[in-house]
N, C-alpha and C positions, 0 to 999 in steps of 0.2 A: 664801311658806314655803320656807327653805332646809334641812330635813331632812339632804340627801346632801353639805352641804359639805366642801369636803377629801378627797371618796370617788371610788373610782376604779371603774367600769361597764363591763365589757365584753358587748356585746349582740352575736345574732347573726340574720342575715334584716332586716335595715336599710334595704334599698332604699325601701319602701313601708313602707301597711298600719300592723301594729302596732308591727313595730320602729322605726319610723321616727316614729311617734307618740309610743315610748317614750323613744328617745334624744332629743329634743326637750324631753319631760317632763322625765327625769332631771336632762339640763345645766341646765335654769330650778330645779332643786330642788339645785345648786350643784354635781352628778357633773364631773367631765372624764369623758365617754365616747369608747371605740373601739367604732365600727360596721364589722361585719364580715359581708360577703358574696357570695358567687359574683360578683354584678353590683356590681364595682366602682365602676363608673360610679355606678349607682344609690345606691349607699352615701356616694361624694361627696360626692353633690348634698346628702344628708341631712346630713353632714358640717358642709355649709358656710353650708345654712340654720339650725343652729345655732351654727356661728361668727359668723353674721350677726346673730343674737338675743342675743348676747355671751357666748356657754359656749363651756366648751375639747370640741374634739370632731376627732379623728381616723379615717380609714377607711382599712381593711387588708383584703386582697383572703383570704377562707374558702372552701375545696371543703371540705365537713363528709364527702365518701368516703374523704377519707386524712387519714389521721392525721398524717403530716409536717406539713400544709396547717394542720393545729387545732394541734399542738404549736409552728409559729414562729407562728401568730396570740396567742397566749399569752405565746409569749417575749416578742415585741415588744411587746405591749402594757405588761407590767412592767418593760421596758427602759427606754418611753418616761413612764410616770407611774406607777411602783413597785407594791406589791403590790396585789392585786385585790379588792374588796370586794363587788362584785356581780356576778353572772354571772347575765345575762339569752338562755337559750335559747328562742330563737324560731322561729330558721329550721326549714323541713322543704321536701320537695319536693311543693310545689303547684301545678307548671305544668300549664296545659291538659291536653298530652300524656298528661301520667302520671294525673292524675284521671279523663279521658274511657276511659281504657283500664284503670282497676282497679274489673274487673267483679267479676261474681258469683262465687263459689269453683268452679264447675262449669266455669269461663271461666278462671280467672285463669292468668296468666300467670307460671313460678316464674321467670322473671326479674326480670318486673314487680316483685315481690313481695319477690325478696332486694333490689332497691335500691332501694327505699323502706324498707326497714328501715336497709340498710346508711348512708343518709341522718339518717333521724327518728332510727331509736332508738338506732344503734351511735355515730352522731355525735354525739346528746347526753352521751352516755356519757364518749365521748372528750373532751368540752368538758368534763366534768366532773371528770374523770380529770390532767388536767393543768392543772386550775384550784385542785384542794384543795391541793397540796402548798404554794403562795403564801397561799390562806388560812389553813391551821390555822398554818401558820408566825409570822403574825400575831394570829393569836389568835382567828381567825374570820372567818365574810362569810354572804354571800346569796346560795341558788341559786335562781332561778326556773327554772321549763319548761312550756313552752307545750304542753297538749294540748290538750284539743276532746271536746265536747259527745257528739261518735260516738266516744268510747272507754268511755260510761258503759251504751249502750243501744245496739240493734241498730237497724241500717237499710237499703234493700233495692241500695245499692249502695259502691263505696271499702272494702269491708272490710281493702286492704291496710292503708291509712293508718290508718285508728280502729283498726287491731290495733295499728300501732307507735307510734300515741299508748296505748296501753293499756298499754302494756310500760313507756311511760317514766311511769306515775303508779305503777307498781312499784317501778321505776327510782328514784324519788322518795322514797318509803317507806324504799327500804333507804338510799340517802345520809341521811337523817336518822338513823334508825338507830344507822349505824356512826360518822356523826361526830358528832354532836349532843353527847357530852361534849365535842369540841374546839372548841366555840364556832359549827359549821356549821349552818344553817338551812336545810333543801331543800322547796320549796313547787310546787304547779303552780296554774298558772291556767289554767283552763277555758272557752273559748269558746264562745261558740250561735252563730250566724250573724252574721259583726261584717261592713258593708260595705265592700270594696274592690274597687278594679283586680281582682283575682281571683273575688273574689266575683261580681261582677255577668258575668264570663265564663264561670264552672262552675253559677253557682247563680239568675242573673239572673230564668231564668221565673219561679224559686220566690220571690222576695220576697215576693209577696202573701199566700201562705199561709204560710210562717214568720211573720209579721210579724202574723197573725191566731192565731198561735198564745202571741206574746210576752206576757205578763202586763203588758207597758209598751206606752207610747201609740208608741213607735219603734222599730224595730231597734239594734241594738252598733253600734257606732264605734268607731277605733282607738283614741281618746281616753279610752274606756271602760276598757280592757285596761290600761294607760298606767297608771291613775290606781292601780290593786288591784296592778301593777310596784312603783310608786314605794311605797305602802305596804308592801310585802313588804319592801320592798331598804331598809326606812327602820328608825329605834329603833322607830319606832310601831307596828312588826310585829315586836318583839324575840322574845316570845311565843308565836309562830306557826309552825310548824313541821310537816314530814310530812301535810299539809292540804291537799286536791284541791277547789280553790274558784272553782266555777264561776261566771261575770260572762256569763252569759245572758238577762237579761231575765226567768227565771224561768221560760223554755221547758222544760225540765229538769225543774220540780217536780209536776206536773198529768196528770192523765189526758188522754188523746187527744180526751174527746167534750169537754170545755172550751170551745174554740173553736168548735163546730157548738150548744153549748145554751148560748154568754152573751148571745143576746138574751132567753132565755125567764127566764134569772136575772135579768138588770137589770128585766126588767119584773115580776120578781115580788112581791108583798106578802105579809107575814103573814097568816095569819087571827085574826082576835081576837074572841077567849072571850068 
C-alpha cells in the first residue's frame, strides 16, 4: 500500500523506538522522509536502513530548546524535497536522567520542570509554528503529536512530562481549530506503554503488571504507533481531525480492579432460569 506517494514527512525523535518505526513505515508507504534529532548519529543509522529498504530518507541534526535549531530544520527540509505535507512530532525528553528525577510536586524541581516543557511542549509548538506557513501555502498537510497515556489520568510519579504532554493535546485542539478551514489536520496519538530501549530502562520492573493490565494478549510496539501515523498522515484519515486517539492496548478504558478479578470473569457462567 503506497497511500503517502509523492508526499514529503518530516518526523522528529528518530533515533529509535516510535520514530524510527514510523520513518520506516512512512518511506515503504511511498513518503521521502527527514529524520530529525538531537542524536544525529542515531537518526542516520534510521536514515540509511531506510535507504537500504529503497525510500528516499534524509537526517538533519534537531535541538527542539531553540528555535533557530527547529526553524533551519524546516528550512532545509523544504529546501531539499519542497513543501511539507506531514509533520510527525514525536520527539520529547525521555532520558534516564530527567524521568528518574521528575518526582512528586512537593520534590520537583522548577528547573526540572521548565525544560521539560521548554523541550515537549514549547518545541512541539515551535515545529508547528514554522511547519504551517509551507502547509497552508499549499493547501494543506498533517500534524501528528505524540502524547501519552499519563496526560489523560493521574499517576504517583513524572508529573512534569504527563503535564507537557497534556498541554500539547490542548496545543492540538487549538491548531485544528485555527487552521482546519485552510486545509490543516492536527491529531495526537496517544501511547500506553509501547516497548523500547527506554522503556525497559525507566519502566522494565513494571512490564508484568502493565501487560496484566492490557485488554490485548501483548504490550505496544513501535510498529503499533507507526501504523495509526501512517493513517493520520494518509487520504484515509482525510476526516480525522482535533482527536486524541489512544493506541494503548485498551489500558485506558477499564477500571483498576479489571486485572485482579479477570480470572473470576472468565470462569464465570450464567445461571439459567
Amino acid at each position: 500500500m503506497r497511500r503517502l506517494e509523492n508526499k514529503v514527512a518530516v518526523i522528529s525523535g528518530t533515533s529509535g523506538g516510535i520514530g524510527a518505526a514510523t520513518a520506516r513505515r512512512l518511506a515503504s508507504e511511498g513518503a521521502s522522509v527527514v529524520l530529525a534529532d538531537i542524536n544525529l548519529e542515531g537518526a542516520e543509522k534510521t536514515a540509511q536502513a531506510v535507504r537500504d529498504a529503497g525510500g528516499e530518507a534524509i537526517a538533519l541534526h534537531l535541538d527542539l530548546a531553540e528555535e533557530a535549531s527547529i526553524k533551519g530544520l524546516i528550512d532545509q527540509a523544504v529546501a531539499r524535497y519542497g513543501p511539507i505535507d506531514v509533520l510527525f512530532n514525536n520527539a520529547a525528553d525521555t532520558r534516564y536522567e530527567t524521568m528518574q528525577h521528575d518526582a512528586a510536586v512537593a520534590f520537583m524541581d522548577a528547573d526540572l520542570w521548565d525544560s521539560v516543557f521548554r523541550i515537549n511542549t514549547r518545541g512541539t509548538m515551535l515545529m508547528i509554528k514554522h511547519t504551517l506557513p509551507h502547509m497552508i501555502r499549499q493547501g494543506g498537510g498533517s500534524i501528528i503529536n505524540t502524547s501519552s497515556g499519563a496526560s489523560l489520568r493521574a499517576d504517583l510519579f513524572r508529573v512534569a512530562y504527563a503535564s507537557s504532554k497534556a498541554a500539547i493535546n490542548v496545543l492540538t485542539e487549538y491548531v485544528a481549530a485555527q487552521y482546519g478551514k485552510k486545509g490543516i489536520r492536527c491529531n495526537v496519538v496517544s501511547p500506553g506503554l509501547v516497548v523500547t530501549e527506554n522503556t525497559e530502562m525507566n519502566q522494565g520492573h513494571n512490564l508484568d503488571l502493565y501487560l496484566a493490565h492490557h485488554l490485548t494478549p501483548r504490550l505496544g510496539r513501535p510498529d503499533d504507533l507507526a501504523a495509526m501515523v501512517a493513517l493520520l498522515a494518509s487520504d484515509d484519515g482525510k476526516f480525522i481531525t482535533a482527536q486524541i486517539i489512544p493506541v494503548d492496548g485498551g489500558i485506558s478504558t477499564h477500571f483498576p480492579h479489571v486485572a485482579e478479578t479477570r480470572g473470576g470473569v472468565d470462569a464465570y457462567k450464567p445461571v439459567k432460569n
